[in-house]
C-alpha positions, -999 to 999 in steps of 0.1 A, spaced: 0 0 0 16 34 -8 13 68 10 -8 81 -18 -35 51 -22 -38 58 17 -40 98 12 -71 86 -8 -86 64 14 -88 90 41 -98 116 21 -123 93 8 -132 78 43 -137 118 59 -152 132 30 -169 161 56 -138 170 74 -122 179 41 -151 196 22 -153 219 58 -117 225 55 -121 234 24 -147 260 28 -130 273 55 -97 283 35 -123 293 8 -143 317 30 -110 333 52 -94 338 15 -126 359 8 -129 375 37 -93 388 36 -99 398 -4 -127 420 7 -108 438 32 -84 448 13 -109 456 -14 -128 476 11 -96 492 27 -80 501 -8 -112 516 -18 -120 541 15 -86 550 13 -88 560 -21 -118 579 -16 -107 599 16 -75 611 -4 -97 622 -34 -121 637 -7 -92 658 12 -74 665 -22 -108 680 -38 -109 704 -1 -76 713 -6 -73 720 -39 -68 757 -45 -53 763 -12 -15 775 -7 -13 777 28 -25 763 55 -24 783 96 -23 763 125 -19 769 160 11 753 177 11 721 194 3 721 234 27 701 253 10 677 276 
């Protein structure tokens, strides 16, 4: 009997454990793609956002920093 006609036995014999496995790297793959879809995208935005504000402005005043 070799290692691989054994791989398929158990993979054959726990047919559940490795179709939940499987989903599991499916959905955390997804999950992780639309974050950084999501993250990419408001970050994007906010610098079009602040860009568009700032836009004809040459200066900008602000008070000093308080010391805490």
């Amino acid at each position: 009997m070799t290692v691989f006609s054994l791989t398929i036995k158990n993979l054959v014999a726990h047919r559940m454990r490795m179709l939940s496995t499987a989903f599991a790297v499916l959905l955390g793959v997804a999950f992780m793609a639309g974050t950084l879809v999501f993250s990419d995208t408001l970050t994007s935005t906010i610098d079009g956002i602040v860009g568009d504000a700032n836009e004809n402005v040459d200066a900008v005043v602000r008070l000093p920093r308080r010391s805490v």
